[in-house]
MDTraj code that builds the backbone (N, CA, C; nanometers):
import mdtraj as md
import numpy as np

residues = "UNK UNK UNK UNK UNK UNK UNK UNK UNK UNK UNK UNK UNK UNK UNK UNK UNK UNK UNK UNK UNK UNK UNK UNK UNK UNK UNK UNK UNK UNK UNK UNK UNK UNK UNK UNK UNK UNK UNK UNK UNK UNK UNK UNK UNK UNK UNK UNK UNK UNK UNK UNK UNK UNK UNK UNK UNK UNK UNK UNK UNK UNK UNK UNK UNK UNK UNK UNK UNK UNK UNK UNK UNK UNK UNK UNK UNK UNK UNK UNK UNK UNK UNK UNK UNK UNK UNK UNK UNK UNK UNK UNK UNK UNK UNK UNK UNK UNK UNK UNK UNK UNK UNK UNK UNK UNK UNK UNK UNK UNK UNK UNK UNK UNK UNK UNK UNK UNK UNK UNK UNK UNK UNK UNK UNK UNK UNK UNK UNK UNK UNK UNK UNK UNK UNK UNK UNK UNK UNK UNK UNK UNK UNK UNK UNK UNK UNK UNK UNK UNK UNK UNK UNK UNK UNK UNK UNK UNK UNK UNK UNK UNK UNK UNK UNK UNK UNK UNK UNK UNK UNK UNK UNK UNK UNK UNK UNK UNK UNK UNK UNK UNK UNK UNK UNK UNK UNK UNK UNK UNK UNK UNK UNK UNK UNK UNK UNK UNK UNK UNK UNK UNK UNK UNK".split()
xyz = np.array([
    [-2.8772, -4.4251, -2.5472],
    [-2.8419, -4.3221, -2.6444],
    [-2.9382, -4.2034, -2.6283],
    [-2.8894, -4.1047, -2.5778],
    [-2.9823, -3.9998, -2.5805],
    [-2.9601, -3.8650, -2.6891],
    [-3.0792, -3.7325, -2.7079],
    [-3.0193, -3.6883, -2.8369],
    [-2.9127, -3.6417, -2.8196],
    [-2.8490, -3.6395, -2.7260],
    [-2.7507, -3.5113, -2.7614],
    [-2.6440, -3.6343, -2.7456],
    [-2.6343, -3.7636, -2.8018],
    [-2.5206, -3.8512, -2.8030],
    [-2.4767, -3.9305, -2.7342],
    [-2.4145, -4.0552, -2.7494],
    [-2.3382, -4.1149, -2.6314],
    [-2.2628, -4.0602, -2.5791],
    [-2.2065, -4.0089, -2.5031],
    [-2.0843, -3.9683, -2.4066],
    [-1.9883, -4.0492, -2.3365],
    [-1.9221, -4.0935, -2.3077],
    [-1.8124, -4.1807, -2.2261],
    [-1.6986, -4.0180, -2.1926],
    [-1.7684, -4.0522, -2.0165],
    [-1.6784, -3.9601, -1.9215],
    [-1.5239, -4.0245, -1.8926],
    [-1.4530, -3.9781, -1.7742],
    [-1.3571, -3.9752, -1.7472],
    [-1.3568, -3.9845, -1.6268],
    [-1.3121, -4.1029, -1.5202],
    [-1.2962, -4.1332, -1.4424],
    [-1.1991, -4.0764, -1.3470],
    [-1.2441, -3.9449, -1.3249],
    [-1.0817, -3.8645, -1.2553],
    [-1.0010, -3.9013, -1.1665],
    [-1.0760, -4.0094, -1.0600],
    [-1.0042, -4.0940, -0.9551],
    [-0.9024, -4.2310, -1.0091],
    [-0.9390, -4.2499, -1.1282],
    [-0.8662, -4.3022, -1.1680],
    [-0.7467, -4.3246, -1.2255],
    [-0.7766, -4.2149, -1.3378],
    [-0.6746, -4.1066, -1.3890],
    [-0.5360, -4.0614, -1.2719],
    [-0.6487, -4.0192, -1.1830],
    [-0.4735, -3.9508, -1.1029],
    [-0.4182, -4.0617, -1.0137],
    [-0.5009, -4.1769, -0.9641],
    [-0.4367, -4.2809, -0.9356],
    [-0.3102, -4.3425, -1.0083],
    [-0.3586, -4.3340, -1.1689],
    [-0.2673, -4.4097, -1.2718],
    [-0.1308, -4.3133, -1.2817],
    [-0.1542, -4.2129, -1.2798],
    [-0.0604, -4.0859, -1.2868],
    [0.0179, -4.0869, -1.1298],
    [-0.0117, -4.1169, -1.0383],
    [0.0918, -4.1245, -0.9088],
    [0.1565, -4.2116, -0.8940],
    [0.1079, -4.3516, -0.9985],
    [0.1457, -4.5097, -1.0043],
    [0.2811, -4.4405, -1.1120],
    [0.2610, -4.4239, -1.2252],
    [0.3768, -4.3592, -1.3144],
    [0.4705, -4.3214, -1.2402],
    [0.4182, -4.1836, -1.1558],
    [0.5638, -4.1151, -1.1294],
    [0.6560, -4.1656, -1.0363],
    [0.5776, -4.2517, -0.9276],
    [0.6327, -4.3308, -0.8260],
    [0.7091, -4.4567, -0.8869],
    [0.6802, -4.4985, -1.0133],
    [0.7930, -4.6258, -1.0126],
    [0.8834, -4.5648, -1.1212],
    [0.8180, -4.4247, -1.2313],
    [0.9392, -4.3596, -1.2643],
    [1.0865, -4.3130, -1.1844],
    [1.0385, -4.2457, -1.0385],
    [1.1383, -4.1793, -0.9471],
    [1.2111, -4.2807, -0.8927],
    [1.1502, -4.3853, -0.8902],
    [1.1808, -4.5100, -0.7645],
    [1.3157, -4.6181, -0.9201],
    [1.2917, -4.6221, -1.0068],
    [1.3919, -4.6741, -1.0765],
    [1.4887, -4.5704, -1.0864],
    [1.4463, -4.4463, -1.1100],
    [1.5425, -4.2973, -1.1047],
    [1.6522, -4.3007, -1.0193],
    [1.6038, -4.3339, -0.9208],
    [1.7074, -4.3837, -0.7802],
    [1.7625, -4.5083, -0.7568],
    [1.7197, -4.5721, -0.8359],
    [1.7975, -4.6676, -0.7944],
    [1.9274, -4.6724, -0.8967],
    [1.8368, -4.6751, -1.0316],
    [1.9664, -4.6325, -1.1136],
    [2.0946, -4.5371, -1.0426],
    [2.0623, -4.4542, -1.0286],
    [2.1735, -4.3595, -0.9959],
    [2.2570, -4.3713, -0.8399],
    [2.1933, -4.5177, -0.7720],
    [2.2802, -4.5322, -0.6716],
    [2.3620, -4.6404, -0.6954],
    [2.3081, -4.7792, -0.8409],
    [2.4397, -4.7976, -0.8668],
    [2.5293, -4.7509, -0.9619],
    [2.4905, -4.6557, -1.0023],
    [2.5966, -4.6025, -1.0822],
    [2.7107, -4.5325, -0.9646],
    [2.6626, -4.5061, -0.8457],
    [2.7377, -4.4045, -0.7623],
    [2.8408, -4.5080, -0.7451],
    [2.7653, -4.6464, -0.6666],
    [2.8270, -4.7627, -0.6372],
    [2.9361, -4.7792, -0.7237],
    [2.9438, -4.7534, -0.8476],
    [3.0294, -4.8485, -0.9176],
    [3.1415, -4.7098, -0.9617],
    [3.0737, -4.5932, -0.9432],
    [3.1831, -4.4823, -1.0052],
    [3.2926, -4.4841, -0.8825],
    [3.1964, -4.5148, -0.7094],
    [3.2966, -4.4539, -0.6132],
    [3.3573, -4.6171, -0.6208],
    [3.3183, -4.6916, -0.6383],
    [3.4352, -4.8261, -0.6442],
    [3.6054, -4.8000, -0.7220],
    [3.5023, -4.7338, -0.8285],
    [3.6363, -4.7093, -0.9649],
    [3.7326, -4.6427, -0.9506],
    [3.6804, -4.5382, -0.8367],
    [3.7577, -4.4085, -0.7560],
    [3.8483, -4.4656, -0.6716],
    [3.7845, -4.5764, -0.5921],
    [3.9044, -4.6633, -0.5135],
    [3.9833, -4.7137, -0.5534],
    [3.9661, -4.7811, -0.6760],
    [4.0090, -4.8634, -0.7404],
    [4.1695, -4.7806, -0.7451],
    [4.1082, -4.6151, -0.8569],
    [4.1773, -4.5576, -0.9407],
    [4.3074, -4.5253, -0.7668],
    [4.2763, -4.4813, -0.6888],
    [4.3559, -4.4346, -0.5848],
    [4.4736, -4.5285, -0.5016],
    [4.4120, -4.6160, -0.4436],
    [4.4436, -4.7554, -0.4290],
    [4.5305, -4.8419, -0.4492],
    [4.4921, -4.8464, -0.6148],
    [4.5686, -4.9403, -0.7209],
    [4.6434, -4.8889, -0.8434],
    [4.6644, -4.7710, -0.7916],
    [4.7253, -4.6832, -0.9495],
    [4.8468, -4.7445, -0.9662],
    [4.9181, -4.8170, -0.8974],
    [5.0516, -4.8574, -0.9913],
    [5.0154, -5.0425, -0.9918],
    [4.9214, -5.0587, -1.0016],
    [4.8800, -5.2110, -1.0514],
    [4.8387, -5.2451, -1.2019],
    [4.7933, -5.1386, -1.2516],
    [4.7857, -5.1496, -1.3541],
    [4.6577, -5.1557, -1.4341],
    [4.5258, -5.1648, -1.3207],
    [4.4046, -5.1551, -1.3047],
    [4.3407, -5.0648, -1.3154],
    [4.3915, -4.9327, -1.3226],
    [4.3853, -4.8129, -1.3519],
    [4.3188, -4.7740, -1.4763],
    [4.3262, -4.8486, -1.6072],
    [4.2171, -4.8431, -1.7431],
    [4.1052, -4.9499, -1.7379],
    [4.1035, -5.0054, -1.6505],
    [4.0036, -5.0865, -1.5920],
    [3.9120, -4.9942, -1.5420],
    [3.9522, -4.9451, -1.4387],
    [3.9004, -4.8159, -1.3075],
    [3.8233, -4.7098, -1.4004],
    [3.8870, -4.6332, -1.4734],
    [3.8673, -4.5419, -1.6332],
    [3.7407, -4.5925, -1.6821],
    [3.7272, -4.7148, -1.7403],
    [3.6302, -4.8145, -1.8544],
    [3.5001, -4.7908, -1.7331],
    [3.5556, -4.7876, -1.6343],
    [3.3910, -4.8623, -1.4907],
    [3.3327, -4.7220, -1.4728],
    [3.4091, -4.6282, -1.4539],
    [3.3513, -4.4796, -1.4110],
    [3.2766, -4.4488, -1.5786],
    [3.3510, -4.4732, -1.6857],
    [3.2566, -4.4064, -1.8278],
    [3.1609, -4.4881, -1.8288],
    [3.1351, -4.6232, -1.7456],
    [3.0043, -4.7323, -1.8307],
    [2.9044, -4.6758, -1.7245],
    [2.9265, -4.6001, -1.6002],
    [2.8438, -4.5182, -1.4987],
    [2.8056, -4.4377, -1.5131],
    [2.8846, -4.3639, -1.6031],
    [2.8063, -4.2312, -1.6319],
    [2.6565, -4.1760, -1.6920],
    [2.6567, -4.3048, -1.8123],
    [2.5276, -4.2653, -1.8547],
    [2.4159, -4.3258, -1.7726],
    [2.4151, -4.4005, -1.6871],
    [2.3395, -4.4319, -1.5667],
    [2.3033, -4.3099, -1.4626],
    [2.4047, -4.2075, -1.4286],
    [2.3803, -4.1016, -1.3855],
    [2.2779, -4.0422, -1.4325],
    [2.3729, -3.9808, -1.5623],
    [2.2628, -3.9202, -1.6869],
    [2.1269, -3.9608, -1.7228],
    [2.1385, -4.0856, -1.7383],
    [1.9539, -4.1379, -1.7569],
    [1.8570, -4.0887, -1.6075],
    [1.9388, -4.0948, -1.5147],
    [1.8683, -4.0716, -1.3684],
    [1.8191, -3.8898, -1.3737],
    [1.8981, -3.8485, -1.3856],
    [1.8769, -3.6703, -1.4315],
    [1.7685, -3.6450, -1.5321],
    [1.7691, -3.7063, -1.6364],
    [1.6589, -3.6972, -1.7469],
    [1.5937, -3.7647, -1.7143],
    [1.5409, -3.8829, -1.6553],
    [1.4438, -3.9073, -1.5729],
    [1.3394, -3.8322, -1.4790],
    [1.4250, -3.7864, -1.3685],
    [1.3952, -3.6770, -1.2802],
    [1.3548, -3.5420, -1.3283],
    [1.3941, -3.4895, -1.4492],
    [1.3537, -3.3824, -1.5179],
    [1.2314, -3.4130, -1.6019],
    [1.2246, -3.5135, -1.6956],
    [1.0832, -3.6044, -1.6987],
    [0.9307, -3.5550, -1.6374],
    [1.0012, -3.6452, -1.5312],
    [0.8421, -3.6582, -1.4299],
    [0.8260, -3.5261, -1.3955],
    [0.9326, -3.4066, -1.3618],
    [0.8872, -3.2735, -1.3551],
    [0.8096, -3.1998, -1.4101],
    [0.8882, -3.2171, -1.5647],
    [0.8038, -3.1396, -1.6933],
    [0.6564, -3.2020, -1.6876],
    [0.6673, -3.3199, -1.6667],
    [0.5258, -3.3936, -1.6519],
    [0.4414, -3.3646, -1.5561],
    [0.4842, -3.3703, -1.4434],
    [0.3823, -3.2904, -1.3113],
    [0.3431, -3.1410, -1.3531],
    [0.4400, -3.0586, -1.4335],
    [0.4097, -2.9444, -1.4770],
    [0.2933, -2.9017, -1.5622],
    [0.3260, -2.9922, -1.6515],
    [0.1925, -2.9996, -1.7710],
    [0.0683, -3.0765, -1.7070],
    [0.0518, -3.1455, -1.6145],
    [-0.0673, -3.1684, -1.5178],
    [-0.1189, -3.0857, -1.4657],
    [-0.0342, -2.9700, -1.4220],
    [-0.1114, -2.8763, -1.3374],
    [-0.1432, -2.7724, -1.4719],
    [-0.0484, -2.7726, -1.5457],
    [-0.1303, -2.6741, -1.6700],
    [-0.2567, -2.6890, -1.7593],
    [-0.2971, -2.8399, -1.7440],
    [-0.4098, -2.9070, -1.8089],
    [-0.4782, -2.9512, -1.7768],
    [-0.5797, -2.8987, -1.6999],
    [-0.6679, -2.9880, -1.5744],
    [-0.7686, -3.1055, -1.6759],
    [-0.7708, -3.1796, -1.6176],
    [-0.8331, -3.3672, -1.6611],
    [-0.9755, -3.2840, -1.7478],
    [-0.9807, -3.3175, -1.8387],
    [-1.1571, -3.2983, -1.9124],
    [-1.2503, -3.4098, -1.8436],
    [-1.3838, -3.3900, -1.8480],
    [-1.4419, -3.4394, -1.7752],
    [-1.5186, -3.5190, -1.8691],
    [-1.5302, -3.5057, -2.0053],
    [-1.5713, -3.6031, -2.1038],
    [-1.4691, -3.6426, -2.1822],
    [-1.4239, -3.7989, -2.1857],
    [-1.3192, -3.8402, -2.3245],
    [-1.3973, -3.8199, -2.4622],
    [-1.5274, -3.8769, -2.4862],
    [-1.5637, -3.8932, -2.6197],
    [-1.6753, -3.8728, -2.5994],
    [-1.7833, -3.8208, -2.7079],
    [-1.9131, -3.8023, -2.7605],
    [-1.9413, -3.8625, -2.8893],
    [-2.0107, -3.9337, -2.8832],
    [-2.1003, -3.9770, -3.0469],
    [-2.2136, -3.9286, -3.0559],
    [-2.1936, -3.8450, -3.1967],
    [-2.3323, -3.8455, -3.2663],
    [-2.3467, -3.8311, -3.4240],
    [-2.4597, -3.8416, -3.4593],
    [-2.4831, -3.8541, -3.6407],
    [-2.3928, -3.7961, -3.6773],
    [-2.3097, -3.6874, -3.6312],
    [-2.2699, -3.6528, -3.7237],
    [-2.0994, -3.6257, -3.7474],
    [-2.0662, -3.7291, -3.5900],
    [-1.9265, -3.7644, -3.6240],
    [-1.8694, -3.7777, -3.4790],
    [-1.7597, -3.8684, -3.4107],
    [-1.6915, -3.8611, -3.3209],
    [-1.6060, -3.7535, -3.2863],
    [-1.6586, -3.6906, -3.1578],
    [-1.5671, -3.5686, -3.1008],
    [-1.4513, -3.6427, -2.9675],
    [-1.3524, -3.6218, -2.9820],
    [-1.2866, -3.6644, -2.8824],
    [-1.2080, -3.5071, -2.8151],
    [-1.1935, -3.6079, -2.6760],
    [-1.1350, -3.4518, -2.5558],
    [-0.9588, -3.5319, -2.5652],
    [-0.8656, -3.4431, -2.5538],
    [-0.7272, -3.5199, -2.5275],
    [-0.6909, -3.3846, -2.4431],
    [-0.6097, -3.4228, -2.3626],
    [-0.5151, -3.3879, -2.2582],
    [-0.4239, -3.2390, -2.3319],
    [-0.4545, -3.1127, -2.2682],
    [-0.3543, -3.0460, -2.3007],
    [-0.4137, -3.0039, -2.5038],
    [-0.4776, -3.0616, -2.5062],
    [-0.5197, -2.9539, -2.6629],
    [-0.6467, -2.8663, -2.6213],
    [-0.6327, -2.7438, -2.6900],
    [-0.7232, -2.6448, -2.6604],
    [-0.8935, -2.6613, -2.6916],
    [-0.9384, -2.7658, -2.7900],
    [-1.0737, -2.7602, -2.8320],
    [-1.0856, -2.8838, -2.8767],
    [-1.1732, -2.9709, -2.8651],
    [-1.2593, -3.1243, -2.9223],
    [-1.1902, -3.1256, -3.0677],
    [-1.1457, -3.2773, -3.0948],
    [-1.1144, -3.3100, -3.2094],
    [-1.2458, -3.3201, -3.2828],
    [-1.2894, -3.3165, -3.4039],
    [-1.4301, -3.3639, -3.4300],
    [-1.3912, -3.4377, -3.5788],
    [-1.4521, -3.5942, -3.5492],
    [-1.4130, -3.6807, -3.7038],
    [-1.5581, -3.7167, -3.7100],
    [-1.5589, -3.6719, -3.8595],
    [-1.6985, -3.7348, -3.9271],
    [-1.7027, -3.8849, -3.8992],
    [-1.8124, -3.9961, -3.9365],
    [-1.7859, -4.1256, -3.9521],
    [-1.7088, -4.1644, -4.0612],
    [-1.6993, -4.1166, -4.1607],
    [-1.6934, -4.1663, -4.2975],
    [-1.4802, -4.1976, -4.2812],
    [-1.4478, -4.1030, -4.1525],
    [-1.2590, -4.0842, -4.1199],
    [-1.2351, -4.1501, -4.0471],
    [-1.3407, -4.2498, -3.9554],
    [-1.2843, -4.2969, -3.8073],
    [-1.3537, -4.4275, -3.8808],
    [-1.2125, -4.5122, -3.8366],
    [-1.2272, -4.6843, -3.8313],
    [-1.2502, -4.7208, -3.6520],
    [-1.2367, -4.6370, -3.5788],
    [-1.2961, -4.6504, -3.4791],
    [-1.1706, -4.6964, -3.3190],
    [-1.1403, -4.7442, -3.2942],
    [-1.0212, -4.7797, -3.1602],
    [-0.9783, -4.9285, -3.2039],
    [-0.8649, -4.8844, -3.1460],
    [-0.7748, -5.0428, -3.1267],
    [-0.7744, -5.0973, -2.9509],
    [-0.7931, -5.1673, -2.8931],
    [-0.7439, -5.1815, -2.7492],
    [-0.6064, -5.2656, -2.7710],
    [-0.5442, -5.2057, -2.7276],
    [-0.3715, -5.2214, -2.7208],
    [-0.3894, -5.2645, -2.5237],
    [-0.2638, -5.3021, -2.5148],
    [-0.1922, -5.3268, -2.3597],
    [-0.0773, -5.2965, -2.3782],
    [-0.0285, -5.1431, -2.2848],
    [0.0728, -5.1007, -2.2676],
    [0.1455, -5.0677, -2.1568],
    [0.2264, -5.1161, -2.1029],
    [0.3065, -5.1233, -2.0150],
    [0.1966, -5.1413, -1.8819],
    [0.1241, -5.2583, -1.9021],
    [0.0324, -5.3419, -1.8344],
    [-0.0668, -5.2538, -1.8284],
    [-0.1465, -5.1880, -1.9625],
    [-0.2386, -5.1063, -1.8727],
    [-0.2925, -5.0802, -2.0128],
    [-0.4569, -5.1153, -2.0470],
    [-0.5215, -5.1401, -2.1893],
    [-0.5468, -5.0012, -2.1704],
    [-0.5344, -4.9576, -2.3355],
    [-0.5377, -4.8449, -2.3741],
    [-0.6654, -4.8678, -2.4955],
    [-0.7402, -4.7204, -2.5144],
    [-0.8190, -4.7686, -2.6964],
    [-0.6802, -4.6284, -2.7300],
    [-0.6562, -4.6853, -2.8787],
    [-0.6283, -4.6692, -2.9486],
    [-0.6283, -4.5836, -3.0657],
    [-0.6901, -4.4758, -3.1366],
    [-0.7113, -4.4011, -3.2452],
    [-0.7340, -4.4963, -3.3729],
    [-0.7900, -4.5034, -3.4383],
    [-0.7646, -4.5612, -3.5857],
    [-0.8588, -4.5265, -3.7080],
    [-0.7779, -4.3854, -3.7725],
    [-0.8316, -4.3305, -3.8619],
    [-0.8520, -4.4232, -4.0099],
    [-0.9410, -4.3503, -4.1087],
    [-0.9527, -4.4203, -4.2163],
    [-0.7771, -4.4047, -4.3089],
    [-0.7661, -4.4684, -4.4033],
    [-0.6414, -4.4589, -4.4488],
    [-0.6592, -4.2846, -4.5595],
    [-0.5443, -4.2589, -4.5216],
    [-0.5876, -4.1164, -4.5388],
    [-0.5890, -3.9577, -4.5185],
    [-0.6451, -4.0407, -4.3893],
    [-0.7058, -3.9100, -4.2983],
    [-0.6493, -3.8154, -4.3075],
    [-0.6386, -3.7156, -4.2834],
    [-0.5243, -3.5951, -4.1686],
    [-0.6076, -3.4931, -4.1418],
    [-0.5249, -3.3931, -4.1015],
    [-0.5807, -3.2509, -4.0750],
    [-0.6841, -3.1687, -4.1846],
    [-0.6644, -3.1878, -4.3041],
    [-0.6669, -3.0697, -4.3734],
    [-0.7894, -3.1810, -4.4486],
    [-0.8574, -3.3220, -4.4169],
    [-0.9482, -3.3866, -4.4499],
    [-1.1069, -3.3054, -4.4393],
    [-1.1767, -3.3069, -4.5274],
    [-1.3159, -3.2442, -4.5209],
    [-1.3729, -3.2959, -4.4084],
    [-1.4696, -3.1649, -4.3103],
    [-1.5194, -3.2055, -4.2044],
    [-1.4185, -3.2226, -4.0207],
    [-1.2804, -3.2839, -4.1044],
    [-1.1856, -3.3102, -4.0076],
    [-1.1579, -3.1973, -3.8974],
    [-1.1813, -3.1314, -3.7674],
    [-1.1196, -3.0611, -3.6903],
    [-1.0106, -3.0915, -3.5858],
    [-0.9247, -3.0205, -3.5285],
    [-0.8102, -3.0609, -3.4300],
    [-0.6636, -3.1364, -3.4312],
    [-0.7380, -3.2039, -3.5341],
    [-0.6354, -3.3213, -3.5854],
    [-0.4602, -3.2636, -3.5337],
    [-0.4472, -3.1209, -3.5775],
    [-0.3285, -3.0826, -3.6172],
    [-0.3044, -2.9858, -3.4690],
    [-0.3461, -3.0151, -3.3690],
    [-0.3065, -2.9408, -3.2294],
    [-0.1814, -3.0187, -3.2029],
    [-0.0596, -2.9988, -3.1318],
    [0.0252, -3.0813, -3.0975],
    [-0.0213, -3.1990, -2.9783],
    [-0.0783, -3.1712, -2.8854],
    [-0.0949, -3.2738, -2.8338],
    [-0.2208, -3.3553, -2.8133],
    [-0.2806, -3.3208, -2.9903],
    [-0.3300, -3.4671, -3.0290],
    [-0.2265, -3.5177, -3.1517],
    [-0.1179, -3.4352, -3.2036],
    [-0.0730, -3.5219, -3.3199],
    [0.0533, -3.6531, -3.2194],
    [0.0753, -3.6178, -3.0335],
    [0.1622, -3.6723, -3.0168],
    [0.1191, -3.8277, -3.0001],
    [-0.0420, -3.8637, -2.9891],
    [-0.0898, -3.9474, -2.9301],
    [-0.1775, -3.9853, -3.0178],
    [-0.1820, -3.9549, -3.1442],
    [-0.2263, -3.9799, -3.2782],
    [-0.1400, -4.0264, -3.3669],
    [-0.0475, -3.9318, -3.4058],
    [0.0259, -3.9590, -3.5068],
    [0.1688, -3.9559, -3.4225],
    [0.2369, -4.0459, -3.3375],
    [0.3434, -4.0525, -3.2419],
    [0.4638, -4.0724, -3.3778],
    [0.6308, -4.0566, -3.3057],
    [0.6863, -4.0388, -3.3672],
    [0.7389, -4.2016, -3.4061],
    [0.7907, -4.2003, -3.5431],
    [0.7646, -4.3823, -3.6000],
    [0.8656, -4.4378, -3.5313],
    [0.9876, -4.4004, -3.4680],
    [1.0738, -4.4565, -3.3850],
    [1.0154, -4.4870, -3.2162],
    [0.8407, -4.4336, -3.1948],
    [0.8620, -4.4738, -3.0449],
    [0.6829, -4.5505, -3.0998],
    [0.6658, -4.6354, -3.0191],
    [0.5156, -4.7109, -3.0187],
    [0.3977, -4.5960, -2.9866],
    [0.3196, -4.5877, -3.0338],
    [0.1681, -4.5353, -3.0322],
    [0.1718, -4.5554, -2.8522],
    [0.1292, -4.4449, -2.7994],
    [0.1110, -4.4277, -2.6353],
    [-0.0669, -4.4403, -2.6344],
    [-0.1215, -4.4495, -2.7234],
    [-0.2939, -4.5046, -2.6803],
    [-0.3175, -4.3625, -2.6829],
    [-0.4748, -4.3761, -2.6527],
    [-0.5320, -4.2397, -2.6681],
    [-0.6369, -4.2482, -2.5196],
    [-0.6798, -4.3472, -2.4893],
    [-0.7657, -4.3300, -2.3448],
    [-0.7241, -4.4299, -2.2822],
    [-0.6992, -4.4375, -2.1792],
    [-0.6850, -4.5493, -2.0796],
    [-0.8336, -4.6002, -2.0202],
    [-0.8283, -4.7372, -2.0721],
    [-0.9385, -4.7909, -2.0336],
    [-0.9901, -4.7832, -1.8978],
    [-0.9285, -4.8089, -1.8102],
    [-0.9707, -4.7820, -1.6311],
    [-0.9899, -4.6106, -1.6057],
    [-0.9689, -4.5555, -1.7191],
    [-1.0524, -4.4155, -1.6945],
    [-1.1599, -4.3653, -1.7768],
    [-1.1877, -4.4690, -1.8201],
    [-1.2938, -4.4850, -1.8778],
    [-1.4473, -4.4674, -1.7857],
    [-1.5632, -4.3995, -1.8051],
    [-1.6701, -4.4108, -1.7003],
    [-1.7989, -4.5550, -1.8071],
    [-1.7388, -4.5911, -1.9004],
    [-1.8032, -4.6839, -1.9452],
    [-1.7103, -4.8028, -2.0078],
    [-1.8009, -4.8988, -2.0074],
    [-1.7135, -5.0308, -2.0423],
    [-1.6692, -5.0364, -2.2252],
    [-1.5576, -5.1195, -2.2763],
    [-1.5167, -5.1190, -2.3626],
    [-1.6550, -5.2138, -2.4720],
    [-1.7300, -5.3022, -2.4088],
    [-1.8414, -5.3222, -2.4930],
    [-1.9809, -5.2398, -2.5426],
    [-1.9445, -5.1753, -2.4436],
    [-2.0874, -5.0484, -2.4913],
    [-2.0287, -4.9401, -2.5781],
    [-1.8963, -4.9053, -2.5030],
    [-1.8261, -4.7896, -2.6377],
    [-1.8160, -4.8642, -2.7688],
    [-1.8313, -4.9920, -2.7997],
    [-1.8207, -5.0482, -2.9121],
    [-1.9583, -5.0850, -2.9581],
    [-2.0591, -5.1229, -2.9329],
    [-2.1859, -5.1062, -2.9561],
    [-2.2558, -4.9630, -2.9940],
    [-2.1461, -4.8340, -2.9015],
    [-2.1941, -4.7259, -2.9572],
    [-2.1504, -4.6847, -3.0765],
    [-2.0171, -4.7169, -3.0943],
    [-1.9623, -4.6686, -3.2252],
    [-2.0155, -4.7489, -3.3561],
    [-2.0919, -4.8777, -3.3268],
    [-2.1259, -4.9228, -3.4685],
    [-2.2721, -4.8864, -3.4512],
    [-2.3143, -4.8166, -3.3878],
    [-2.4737, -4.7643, -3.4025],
    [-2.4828, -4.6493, -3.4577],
    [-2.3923, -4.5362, -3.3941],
    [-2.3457, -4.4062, -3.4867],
    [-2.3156, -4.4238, -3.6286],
    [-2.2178, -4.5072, -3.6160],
    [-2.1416, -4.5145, -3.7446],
    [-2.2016, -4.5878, -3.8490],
    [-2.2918, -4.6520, -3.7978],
    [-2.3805, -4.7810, -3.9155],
    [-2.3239, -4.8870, -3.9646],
    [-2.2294, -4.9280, -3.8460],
    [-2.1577, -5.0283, -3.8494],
    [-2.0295, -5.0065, -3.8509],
    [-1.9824, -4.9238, -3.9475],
    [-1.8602, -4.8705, -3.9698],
    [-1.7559, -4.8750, -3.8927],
    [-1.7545, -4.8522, -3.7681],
    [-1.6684, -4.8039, -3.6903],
    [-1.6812, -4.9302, -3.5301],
    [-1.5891, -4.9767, -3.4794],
    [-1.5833, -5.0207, -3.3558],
    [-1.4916, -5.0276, -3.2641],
    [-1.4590, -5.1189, -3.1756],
    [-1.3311, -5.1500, -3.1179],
    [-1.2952, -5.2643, -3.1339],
    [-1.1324, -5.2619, -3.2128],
    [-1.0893, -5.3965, -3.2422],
    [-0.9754, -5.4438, -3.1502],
    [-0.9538, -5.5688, -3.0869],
    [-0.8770, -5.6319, -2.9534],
    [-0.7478, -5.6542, -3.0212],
])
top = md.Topology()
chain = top.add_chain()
for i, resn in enumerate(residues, 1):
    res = top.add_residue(resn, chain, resSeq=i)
    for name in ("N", "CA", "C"):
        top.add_atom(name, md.element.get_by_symbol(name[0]), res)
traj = md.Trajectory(xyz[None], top)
């Protein structure tokens, strides 16, 4: 612990490792989806040409509409990972995730303009979650909290409310990925109950 705080950096080799792992099995289901949907639309096409006075013909109809949105998911997919490579190059990686000190947890997030900063008295401290095979910490404010909380800064940038306060129809996306982490999940938790005076840690 030195004065100017604990720090836990950001592992940038890691980070963009995890980020080429994403887009590569995003694109790679992208395609596959959309080659059997091709499969089954140009079947239906045969079908429809073929067999038009068999009677198979609303059969043929039913197979091309259950393909379509297989197309469609493949397109919004592919547009996805774009917008996403986009906002990568618009947000270059911070080089510190978190700082502790007396006088409150500052966190860095992706794409917001300035350090969140939570007193101790607002932060219950991280959750480690496992999400889509890959441990995340978590956010976990006091009950309460928000933007407009005494002391509270950032809270209310959009892209910390997406990874803070996510929308209640989709699961919490984590807030740091542990393997980009430049310190281990037992010392960031030893740091947060030394700052915090116990208060605050990481819960599994």
């Amino acid at each position: 612990m030195s004065e100017d705080g604990f720090v836990v950096g950001v592992d940038r080799q890691a980070v963009m490792r995890r980020r080429e792992v994403v887009s590569t099995v995003l694109r790679r289901g992208a395609w596959a989806t959309l080659v059997i949907g091709a499969i089954g639309i140009l079947g239906a096409v045969y079908v429809l040409i073929t067999m038009r006075y068999s009677g198979l013909w609303p059969f043929a109809l039913l197979l091309i509409l259950a393909m379509l949105p297989l197309v469609i998911s493949t397109v919004l997919a592919l547009r996805l990972d774009t917008e996403r490579q986009r906002w990568y190059a618009a947000f270059p990686l911070q080089d510190v995730a978190m700082r502790m000190t007396d006088r409150g947890l500052e966190l860095a997030c992706d794409g917001a303009g300035y350090p969140v900063m939570l007193p101790w008295a607002t932060v219950q401290g991280f959750q480690q979650k496992k999400l889509f095979g890959q441990y995340m910490l978590e956010l976990s404010l006091a009950p309460g909290v928000g933007a407009t909380t005494a002391g509270v800064r950032g809270l209310d940038q959009p892209a910390v409310r997406a990874v803070v306060k996510p929308s209640p129809l989709l699961h919490p996306i984590g807030m740091f990925l542990v393997k980009a982490l430049d310190q281990p999940v037992h010392v960031i938790d030893q740091a947060l109950k030394h700052y915090s005076n116990g208060n605050a840690g990481v819960r599994n």
